[in-house]
PDB file with one MODEL, atoms N, CA, C and O in Angstrom:
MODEL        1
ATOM      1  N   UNK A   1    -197.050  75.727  52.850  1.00  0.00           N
ATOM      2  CA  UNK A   1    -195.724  75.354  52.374  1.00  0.00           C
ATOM      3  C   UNK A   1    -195.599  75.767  50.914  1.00  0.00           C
ATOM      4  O   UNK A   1    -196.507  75.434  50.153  1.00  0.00           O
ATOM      5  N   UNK A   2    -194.695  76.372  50.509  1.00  0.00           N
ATOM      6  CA  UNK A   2    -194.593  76.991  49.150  1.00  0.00           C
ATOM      7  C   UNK A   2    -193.749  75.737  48.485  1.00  0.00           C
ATOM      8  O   UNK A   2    -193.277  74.810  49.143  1.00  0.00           O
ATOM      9  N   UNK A   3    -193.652  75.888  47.049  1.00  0.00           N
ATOM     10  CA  UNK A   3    -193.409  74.945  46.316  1.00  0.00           C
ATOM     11  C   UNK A   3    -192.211  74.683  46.185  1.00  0.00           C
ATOM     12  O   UNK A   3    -191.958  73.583  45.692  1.00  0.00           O
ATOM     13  N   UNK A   4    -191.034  75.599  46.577  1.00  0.00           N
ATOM     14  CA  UNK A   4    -189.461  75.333  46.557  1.00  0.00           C
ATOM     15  C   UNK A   4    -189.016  74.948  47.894  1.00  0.00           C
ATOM     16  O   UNK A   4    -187.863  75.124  48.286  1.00  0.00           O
ATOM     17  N   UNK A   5    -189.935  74.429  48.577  1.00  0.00           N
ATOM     18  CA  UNK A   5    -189.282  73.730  50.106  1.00  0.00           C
ATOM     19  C   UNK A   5    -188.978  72.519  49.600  1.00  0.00           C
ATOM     20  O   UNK A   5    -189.753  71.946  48.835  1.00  0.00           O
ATOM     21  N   UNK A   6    -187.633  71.917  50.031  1.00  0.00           N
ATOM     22  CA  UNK A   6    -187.771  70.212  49.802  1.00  0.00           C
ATOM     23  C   UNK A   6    -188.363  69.476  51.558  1.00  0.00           C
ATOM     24  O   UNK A   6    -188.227  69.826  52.731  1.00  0.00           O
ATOM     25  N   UNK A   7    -188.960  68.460  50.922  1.00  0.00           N
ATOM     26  CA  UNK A   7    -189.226  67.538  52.216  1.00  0.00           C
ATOM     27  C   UNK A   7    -188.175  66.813  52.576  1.00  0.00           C
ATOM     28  O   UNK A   7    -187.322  66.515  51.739  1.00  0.00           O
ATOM     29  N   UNK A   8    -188.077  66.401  53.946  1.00  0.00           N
ATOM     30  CA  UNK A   8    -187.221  66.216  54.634  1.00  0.00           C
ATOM     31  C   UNK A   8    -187.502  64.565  54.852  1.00  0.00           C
ATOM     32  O   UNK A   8    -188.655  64.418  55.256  1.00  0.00           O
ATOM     33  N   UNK A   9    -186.844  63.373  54.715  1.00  0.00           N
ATOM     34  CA  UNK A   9    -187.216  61.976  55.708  1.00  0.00           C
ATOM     35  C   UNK A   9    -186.243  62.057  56.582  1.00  0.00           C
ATOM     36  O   UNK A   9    -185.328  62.855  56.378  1.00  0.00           O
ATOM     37  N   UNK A  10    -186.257  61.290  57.657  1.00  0.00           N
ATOM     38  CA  UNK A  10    -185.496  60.342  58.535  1.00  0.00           C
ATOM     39  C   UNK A  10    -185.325  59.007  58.412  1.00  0.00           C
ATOM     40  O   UNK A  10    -186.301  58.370  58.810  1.00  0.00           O
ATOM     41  N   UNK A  11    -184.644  58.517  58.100  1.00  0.00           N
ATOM     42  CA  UNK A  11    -184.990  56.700  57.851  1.00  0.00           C
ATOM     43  C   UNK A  11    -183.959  56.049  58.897  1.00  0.00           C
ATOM     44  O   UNK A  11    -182.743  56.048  58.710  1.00  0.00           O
ATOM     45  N   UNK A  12    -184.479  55.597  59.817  1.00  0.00           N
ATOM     46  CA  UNK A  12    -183.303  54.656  60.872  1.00  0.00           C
ATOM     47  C   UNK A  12    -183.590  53.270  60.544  1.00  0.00           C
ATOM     48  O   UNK A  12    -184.700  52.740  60.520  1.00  0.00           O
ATOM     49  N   UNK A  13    -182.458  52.743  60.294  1.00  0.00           N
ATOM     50  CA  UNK A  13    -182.414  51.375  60.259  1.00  0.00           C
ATOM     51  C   UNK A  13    -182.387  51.162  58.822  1.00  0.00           C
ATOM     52  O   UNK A  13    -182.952  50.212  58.280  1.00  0.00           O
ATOM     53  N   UNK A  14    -181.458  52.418  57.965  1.00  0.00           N
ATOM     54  CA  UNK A  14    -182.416  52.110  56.308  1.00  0.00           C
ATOM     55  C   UNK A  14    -180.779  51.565  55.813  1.00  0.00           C
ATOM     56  O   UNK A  14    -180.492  51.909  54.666  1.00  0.00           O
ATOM     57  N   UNK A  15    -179.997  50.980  56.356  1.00  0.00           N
ATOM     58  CA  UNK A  15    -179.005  50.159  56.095  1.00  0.00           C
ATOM     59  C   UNK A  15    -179.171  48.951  54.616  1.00  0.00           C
ATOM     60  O   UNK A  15    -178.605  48.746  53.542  1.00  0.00           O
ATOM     61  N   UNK A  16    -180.461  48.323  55.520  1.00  0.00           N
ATOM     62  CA  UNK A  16    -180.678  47.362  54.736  1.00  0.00           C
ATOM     63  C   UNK A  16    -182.468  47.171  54.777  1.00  0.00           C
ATOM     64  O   UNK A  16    -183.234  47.800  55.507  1.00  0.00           O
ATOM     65  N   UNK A  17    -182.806  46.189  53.835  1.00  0.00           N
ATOM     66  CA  UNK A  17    -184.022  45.469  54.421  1.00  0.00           C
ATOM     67  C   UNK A  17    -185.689  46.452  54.503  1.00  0.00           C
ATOM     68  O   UNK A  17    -185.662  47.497  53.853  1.00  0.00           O
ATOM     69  N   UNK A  18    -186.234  46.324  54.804  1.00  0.00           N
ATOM     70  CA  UNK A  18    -186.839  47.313  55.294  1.00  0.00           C
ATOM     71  C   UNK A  18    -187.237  48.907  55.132  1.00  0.00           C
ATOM     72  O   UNK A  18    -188.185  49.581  54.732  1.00  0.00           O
ATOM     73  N   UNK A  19    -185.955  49.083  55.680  1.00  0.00           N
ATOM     74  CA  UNK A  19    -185.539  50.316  55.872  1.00  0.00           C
ATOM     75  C   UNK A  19    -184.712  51.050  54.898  1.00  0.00           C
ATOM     76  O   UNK A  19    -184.616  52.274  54.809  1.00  0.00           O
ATOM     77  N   UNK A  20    -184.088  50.100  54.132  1.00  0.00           N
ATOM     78  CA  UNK A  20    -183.636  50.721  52.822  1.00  0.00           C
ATOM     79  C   UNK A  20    -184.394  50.994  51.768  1.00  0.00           C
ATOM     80  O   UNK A  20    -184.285  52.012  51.085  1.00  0.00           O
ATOM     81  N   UNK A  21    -185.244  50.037  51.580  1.00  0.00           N
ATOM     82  CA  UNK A  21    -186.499  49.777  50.910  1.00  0.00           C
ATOM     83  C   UNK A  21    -187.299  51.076  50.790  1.00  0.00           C
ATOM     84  O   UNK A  21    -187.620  51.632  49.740  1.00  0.00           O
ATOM     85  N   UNK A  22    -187.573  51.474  52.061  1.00  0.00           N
ATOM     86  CA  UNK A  22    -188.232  52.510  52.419  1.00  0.00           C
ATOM     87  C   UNK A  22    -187.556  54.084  52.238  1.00  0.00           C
ATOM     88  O   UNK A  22    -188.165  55.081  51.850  1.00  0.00           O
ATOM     89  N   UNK A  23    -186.262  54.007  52.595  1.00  0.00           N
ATOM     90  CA  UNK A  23    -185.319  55.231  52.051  1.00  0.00           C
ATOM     91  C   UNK A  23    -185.675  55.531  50.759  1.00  0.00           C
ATOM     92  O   UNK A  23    -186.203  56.590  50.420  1.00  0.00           O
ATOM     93  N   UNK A  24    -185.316  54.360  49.828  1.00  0.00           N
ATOM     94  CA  UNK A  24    -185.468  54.238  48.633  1.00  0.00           C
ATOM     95  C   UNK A  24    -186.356  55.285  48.208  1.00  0.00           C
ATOM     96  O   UNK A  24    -186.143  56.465  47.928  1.00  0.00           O
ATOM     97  N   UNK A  25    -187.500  54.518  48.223  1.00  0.00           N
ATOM     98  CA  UNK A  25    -188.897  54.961  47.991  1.00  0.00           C
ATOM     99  C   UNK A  25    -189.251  56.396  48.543  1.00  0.00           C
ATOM    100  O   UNK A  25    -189.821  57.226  47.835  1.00  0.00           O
ATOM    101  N   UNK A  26    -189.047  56.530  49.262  1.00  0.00           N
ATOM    102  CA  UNK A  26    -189.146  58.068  50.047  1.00  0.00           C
ATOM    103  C   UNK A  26    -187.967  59.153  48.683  1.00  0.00           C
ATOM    104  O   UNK A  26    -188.312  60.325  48.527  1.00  0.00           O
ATOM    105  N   UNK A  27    -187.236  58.854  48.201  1.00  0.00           N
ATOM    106  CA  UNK A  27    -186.652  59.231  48.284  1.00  0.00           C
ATOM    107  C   UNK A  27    -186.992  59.544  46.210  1.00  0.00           C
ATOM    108  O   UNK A  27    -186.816  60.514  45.473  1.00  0.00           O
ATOM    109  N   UNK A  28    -187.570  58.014  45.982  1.00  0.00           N
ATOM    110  CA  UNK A  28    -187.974  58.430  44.280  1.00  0.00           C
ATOM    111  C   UNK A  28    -189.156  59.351  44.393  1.00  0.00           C
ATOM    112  O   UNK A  28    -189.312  60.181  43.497  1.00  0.00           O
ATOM    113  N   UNK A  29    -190.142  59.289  45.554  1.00  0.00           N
ATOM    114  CA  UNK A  29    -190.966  60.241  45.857  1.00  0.00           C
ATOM    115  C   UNK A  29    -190.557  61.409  45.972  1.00  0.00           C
ATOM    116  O   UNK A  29    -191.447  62.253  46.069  1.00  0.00           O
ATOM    117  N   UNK A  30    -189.278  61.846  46.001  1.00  0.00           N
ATOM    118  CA  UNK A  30    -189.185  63.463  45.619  1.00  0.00           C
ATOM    119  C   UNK A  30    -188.221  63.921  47.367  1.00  0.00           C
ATOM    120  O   UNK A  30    -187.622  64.980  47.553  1.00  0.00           O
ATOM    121  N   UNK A  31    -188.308  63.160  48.047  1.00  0.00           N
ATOM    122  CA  UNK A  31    -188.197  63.709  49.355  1.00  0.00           C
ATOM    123  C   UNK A  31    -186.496  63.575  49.264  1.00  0.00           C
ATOM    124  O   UNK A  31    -186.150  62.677  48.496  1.00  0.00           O
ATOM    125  N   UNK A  32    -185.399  64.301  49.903  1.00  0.00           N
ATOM    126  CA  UNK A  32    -184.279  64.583  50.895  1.00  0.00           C
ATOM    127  C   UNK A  32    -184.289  63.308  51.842  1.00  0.00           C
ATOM    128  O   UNK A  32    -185.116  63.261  52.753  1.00  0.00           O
ATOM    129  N   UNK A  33    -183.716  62.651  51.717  1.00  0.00           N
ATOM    130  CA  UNK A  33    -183.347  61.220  53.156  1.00  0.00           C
ATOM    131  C   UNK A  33    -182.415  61.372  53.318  1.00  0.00           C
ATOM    132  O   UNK A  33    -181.414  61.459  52.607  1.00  0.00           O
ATOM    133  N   UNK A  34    -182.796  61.478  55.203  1.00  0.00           N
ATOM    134  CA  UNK A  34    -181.802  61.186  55.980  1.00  0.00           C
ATOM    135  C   UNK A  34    -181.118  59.597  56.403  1.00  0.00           C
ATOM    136  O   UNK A  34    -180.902  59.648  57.614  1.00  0.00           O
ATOM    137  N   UNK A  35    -180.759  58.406  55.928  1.00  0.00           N
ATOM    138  CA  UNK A  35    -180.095  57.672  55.575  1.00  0.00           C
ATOM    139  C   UNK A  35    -179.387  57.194  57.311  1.00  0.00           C
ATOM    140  O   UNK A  35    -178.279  57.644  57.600  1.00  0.00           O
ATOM    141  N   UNK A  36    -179.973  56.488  58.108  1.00  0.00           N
ATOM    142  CA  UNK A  36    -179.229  56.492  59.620  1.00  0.00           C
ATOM    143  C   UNK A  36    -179.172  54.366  59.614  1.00  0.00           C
ATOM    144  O   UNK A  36    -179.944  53.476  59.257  1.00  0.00           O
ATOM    145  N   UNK A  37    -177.926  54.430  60.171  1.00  0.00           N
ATOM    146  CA  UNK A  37    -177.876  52.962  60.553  1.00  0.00           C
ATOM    147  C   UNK A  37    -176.617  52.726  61.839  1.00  0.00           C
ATOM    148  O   UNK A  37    -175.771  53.543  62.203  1.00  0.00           O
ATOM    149  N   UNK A  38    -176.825  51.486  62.283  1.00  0.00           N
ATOM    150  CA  UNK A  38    -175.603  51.326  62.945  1.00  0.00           C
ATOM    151  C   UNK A  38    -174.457  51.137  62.343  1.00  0.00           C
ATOM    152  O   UNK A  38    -173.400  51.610  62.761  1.00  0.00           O
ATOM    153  N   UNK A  39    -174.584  50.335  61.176  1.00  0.00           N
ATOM    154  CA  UNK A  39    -173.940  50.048  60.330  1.00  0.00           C
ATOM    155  C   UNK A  39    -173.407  50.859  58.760  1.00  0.00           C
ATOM    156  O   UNK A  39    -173.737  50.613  57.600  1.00  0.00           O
ATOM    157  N   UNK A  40    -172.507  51.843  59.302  1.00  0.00           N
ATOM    158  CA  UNK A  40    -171.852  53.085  58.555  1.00  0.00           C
ATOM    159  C   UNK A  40    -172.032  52.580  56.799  1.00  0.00           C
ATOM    160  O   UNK A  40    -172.612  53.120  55.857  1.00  0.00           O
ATOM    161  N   UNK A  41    -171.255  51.329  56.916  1.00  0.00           N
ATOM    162  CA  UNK A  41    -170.584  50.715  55.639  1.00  0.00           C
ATOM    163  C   UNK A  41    -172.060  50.495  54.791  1.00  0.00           C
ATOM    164  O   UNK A  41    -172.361  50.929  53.679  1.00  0.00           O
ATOM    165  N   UNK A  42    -172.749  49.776  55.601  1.00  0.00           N
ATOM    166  CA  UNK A  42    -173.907  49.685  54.543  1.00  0.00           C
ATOM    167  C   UNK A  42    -174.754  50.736  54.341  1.00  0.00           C
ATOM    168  O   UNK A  42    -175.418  50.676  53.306  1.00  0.00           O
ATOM    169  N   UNK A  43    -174.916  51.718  55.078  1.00  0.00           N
ATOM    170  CA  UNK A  43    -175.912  52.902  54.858  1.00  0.00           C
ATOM    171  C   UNK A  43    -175.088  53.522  53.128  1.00  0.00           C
ATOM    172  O   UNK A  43    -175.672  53.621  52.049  1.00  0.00           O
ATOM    173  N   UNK A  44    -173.896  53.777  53.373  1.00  0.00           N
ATOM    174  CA  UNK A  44    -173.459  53.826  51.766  1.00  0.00           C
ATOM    175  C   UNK A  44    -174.215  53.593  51.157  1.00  0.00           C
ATOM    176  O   UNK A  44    -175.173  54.328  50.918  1.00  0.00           O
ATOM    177  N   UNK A  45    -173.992  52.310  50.636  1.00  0.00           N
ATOM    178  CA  UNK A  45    -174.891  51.507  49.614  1.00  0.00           C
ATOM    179  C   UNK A  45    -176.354  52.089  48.988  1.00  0.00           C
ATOM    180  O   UNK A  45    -176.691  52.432  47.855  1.00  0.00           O
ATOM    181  N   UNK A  46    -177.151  52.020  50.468  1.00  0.00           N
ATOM    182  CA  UNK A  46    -178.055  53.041  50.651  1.00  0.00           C
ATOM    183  C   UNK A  46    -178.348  54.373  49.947  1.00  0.00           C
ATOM    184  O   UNK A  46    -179.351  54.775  49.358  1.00  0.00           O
ATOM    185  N   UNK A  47    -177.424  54.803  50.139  1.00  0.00           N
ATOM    186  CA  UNK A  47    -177.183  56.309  49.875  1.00  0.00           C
ATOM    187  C   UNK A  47    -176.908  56.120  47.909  1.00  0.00           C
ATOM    188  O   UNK A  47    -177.585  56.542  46.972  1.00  0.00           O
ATOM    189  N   UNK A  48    -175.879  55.467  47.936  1.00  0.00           N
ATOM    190  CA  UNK A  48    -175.030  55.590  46.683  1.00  0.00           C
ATOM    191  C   UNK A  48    -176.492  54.826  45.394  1.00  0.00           C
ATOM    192  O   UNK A  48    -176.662  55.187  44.229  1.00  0.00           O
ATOM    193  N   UNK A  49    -177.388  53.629  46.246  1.00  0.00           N
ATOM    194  CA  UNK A  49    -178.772  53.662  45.290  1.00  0.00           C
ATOM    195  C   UNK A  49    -179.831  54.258  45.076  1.00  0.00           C
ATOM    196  O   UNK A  49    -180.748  53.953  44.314  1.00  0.00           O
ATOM    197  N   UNK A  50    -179.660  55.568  46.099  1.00  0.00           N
ATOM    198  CA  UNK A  50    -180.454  57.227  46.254  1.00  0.00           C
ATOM    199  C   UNK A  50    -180.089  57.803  45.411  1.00  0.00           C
ATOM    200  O   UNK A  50    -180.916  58.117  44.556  1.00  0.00           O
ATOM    201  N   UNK A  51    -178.717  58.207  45.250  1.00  0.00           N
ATOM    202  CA  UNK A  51    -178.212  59.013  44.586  1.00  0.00           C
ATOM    203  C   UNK A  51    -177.757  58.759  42.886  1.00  0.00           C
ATOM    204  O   UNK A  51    -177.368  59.658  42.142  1.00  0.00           O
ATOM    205  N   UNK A  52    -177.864  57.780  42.630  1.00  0.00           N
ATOM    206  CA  UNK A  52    -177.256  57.011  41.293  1.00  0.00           C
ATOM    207  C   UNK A  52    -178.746  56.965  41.057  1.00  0.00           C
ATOM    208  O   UNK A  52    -178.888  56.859  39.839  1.00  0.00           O
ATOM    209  N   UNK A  53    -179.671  56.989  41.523  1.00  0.00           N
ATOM    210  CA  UNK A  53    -181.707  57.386  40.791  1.00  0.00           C
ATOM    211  C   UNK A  53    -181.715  58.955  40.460  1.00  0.00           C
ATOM    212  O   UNK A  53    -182.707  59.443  39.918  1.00  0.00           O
ATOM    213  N   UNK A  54    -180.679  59.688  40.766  1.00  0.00           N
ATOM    214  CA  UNK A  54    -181.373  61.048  41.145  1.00  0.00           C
ATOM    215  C   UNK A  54    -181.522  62.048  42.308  1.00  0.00           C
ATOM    216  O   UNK A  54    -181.704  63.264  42.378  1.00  0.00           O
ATOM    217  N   UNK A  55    -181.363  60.984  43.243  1.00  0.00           N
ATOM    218  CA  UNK A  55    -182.164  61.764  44.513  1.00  0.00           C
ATOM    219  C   UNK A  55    -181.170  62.075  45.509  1.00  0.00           C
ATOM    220  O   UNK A  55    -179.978  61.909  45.248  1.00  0.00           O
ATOM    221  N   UNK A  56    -181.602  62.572  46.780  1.00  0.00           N
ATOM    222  CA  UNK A  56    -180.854  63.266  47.611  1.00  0.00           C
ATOM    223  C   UNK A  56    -181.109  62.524  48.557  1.00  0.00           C
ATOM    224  O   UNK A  56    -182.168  62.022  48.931  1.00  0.00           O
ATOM    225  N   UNK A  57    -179.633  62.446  49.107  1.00  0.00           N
ATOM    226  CA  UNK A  57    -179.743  61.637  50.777  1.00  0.00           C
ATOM    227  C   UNK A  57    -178.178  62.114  50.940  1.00  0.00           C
ATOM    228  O   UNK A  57    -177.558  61.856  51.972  1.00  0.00           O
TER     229      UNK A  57
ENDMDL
END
């Protein structure tokens, strides 16, 4: 793997709890998250405390 690939996550369930937690973190680690929930409204949130660090989701 050469050095300009970004890594990729999947995070289901990263709405809240858990799984946001874990987006999070995946995500100050350098990685691209994919950000999945049932719940549209809160995956935002999610996203918008990915992205307001820096990072990509």
């Amino acid at each position: 793997m050469s050095t300009t690939e970004q890594r990729v996550a999947i995070v289901t369930g990263a709405a809240r709890g858990i799984g946001a937690a874990t987006a999070i973190r995946l995500a100050a680690e350098g990685r691209a998250v994919a950000v999945i929930d049932l719940d549209e409204a809160a995956c935002k949130d999610t996203v918008e405390q990915i992205t307001a660090a820096g990072g990509t989701a």
